[in-house]
C-alpha positions in Angstrom: 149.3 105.9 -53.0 146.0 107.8 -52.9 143.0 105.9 -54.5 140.8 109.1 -55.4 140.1 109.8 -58.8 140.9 106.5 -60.2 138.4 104.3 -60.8 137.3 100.9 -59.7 140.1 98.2 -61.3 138.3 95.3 -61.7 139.0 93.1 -65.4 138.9 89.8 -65.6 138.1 88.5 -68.9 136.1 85.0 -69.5 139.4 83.3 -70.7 141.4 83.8 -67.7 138.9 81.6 -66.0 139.6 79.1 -68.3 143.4 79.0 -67.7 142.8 78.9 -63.7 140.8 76.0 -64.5 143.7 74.4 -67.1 146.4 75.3 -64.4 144.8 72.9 -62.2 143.9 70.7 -64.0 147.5 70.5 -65.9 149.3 70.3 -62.7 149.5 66.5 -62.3 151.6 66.5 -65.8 154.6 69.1 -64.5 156.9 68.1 -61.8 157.5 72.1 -60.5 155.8 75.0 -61.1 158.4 78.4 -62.5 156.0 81.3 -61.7 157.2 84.7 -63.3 156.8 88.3 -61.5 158.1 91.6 -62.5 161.2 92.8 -60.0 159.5 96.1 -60.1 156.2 95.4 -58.1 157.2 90.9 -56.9 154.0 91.0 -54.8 151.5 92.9 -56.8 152.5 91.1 -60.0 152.1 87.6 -58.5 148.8 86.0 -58.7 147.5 85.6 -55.1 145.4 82.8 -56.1 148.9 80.8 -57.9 149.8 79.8 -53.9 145.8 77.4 -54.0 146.0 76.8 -58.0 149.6 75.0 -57.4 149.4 74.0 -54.0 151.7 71.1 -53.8 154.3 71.2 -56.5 157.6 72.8 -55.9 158.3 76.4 -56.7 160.7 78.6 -58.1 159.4 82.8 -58.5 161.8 84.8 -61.4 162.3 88.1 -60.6 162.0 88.8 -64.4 162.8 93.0 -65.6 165.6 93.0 -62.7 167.2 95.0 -65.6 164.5 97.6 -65.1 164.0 97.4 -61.0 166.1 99.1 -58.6 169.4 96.5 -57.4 169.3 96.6 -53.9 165.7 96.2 -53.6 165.9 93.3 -56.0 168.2 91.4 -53.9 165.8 92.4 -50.4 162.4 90.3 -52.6 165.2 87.4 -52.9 166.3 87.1 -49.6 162.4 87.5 -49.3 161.1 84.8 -50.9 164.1 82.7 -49.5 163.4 83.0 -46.4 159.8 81.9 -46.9 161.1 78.8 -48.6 160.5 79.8 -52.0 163.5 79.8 -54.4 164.4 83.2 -56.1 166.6 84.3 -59.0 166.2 87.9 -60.0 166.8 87.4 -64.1 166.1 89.3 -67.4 164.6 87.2 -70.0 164.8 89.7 -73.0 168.6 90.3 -72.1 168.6 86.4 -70.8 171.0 88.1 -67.7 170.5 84.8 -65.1 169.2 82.5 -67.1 171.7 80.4 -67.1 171.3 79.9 -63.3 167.3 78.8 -63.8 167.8 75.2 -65.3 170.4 74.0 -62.9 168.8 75.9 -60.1 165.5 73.9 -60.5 167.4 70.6 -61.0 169.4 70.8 -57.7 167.2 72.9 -55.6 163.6 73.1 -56.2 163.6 69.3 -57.5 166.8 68.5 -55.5 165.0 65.0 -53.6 163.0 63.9 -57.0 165.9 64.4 -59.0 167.9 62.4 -56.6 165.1 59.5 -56.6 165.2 59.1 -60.2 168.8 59.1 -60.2 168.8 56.1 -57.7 166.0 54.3 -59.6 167.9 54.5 -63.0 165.4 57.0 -64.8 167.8 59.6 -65.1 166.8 59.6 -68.2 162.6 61.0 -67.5 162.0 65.3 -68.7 161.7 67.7 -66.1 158.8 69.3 -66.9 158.2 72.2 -65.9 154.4 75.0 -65.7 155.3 78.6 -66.6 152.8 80.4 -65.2 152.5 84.9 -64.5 150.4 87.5 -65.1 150.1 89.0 -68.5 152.9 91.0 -69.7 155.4 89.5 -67.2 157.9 87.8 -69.5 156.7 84.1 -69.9 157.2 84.2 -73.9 160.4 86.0 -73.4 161.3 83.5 -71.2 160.5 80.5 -73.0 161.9 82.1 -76.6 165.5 82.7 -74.5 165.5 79.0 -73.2 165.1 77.6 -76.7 167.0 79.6 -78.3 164.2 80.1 -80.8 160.5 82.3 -81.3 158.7 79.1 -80.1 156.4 81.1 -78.0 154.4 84.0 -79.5 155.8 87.3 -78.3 152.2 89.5 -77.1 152.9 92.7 -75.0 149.3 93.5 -75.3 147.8 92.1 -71.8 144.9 90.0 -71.8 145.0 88.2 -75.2 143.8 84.7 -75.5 146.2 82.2 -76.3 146.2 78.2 -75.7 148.8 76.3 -73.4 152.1 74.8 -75.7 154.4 72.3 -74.5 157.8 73.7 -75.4 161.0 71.1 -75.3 164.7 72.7 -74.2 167.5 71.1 -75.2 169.0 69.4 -71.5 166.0 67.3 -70.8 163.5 69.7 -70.1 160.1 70.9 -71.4 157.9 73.4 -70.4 154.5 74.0 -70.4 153.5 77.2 -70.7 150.5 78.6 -69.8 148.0 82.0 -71.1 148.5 85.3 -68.5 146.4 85.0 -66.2 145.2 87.8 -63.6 142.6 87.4 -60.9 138.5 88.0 -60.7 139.0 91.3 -58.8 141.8 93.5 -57.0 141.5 93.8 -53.3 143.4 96.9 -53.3 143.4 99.4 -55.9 147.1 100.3 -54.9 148.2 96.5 -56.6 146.0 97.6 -59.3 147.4 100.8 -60.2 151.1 99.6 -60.1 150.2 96.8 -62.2 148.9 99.8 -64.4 152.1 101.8 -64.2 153.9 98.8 -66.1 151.4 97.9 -68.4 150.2 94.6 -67.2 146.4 96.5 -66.9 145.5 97.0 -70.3 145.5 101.0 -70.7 142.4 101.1 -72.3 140.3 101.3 -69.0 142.4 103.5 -67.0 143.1 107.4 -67.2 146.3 107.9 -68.5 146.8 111.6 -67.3 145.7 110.4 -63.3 148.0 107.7 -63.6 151.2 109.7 -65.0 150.0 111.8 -61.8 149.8 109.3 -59.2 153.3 108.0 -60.8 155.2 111.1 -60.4 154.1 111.8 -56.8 155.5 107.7 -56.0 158.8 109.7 -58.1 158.5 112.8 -56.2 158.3 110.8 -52.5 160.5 107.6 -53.4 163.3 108.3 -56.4 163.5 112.1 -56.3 166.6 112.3 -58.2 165.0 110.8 -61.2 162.7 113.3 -61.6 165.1 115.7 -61.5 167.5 114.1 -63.8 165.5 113.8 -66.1 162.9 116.5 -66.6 164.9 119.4 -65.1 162.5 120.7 -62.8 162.3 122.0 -59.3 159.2 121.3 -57.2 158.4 121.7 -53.8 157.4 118.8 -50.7 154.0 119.8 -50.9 153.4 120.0 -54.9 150.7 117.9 -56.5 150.6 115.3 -59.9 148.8 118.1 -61.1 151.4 120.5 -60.7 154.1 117.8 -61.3 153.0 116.7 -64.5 152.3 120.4 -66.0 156.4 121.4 -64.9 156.9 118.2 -67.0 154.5 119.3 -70.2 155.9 122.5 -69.7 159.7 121.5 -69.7 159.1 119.6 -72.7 157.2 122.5 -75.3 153.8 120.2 -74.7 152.0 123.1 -74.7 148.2 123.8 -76.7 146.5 126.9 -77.6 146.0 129.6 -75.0 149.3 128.5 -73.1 148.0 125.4 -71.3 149.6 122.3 -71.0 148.8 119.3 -72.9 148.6 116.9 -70.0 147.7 113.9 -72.2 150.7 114.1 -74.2 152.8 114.3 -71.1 151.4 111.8 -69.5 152.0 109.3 -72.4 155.7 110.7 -72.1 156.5 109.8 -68.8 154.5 106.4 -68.6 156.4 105.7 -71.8 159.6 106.7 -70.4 158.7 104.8 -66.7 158.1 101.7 -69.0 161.8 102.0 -71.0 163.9 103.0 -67.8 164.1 106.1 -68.9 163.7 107.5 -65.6 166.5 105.1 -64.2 165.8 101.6 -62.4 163.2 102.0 -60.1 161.1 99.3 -58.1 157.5 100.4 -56.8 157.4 97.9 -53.3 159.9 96.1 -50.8 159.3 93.7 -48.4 157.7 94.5 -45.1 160.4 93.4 -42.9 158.8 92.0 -39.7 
């Protein structure tokens, strides 16, 4: 993706540096550590700090909005992660599609040797305790509400809001600790940034809207064709621009103001909107370098 015309992605508010300080400092209480990505961007959408903030504790990475991310490229960031050790399940914790797996997963994977010490030393009966921990936006509430089987956690799609960690007890033995959204002090590349835009985990208050329903429909145009067509019923060229993408789209659509121009901003809520509800089909924006 082209960086121009998008500004400089850097937000870090002064409460996410409190939560990378509670993270570490609430480590010692959890036995593993669940972090949450989004199945549409794995990498971009993980902390890259998370591997030094929970250095030492076993992991597990959900592959939350599989529901939303292309299949086959879900199942490539599994066998991704697995063969870097890490244990993946690709889930959907609205729906609670592979939920089911997580618990016993953790239990006879992740914490397979503690789980069989306790069991020899007759404390079968201890919590596994567990540190939810993702970027704002990813799913942690929906995660924890689907476990319980109740609103325990307070549901915020609005990235960035303050909230305070909450113990949350599950009915086989386990309780989780979950932890405020927490992003990092600055994005390296302003490629992760603008994905993480294209979801919604960037608040949309500090970006262009009308450059990023651009830069989205040129990732369309290169990588998922078909959608575009599907959906908006236009014809475009190799060589066509976001500009000249997003215009067919206002067009298409009777977004049109006064002296026969397109309203651009209109369209470009329209198709972040519809990008955001699968609308435009299950699409993931990375894969896995294979080496």
């Amino acid at each position: 993706m082209d960086n121009t015309d998008m500004k400089n992605i850097q937000w870090f508010p002064g409460h996410m540096a409190k939560t990378r300080r509670a993270i570490t400092a609430n480590l010692k209480l959890v036995d593993a550590v669940a972090e949450i990505v989004d199945s549409r961007l794995p990498l971009s959408s993980r902390n890259p700090e998370m591997d030094r903030l929970t250095a030492g504790k076993p992991r597990i990475v959900l592959l939350n909005k599989c529901d939303l991310a292309d299949e086959k490229a879900t199942q490539k960031w599994v066998n991704y992660f697995n063969n870097k050790g890490i244990t993946a399940l690709a889930v959907d914790c609205k729906s609670g599609k592979g939920l089911k797996q997580f618990i016993p997963t953790v239990k006879t994977k992740v914490l397979k040797d503690l789980m069989e010490k306790r069991q020899k030393n007759g404390m079968t009966g201890t919590p596994v305790r567990l540190m939810i921990v993702g970027i704002p936006n990813v799913g942690k509430s929906s995660l924890i509400n689907k476990l319980a089987g109740a609103k325990r956690a307070k549901v915020e799609d609005r990235p960035g809001v303050t909230r305070i960690k909450q113990w949350v007890k599950l009915g086989n033995n386990v309780e989780l600790l979950d932890m405020p959204g927490v992003l990092w002090p600055k994005f390296e590349d302003q490629n992760v940034a603008i994905k993480l835009a294209f979801t919604g985990a960037v608040s949309d208050d500090i970006l262009d809207i009308e450059t990023l329903a651009m830069k989205l429909l040129v990732f369309l145009k290169e990588n998922y064709p078909q959608s575009l067509v599907e959906r908006y019923k236009i014809e475009y060229s190799d060589d066509e621009t976001g500009i000249e993408l997003l215009e067919k789209v206002g067009r298409k659509r009777g977004m049109m103001i006064a002296g026969g121009e397109v309203n651009t901003e209109r369209a470009s809520i329209t198709v972040i909107d519809e990008f955001r509800s699968a609308k435009l089909g299950r699409i993931t924006l990375e894969l896995p370098e294979i080496k």
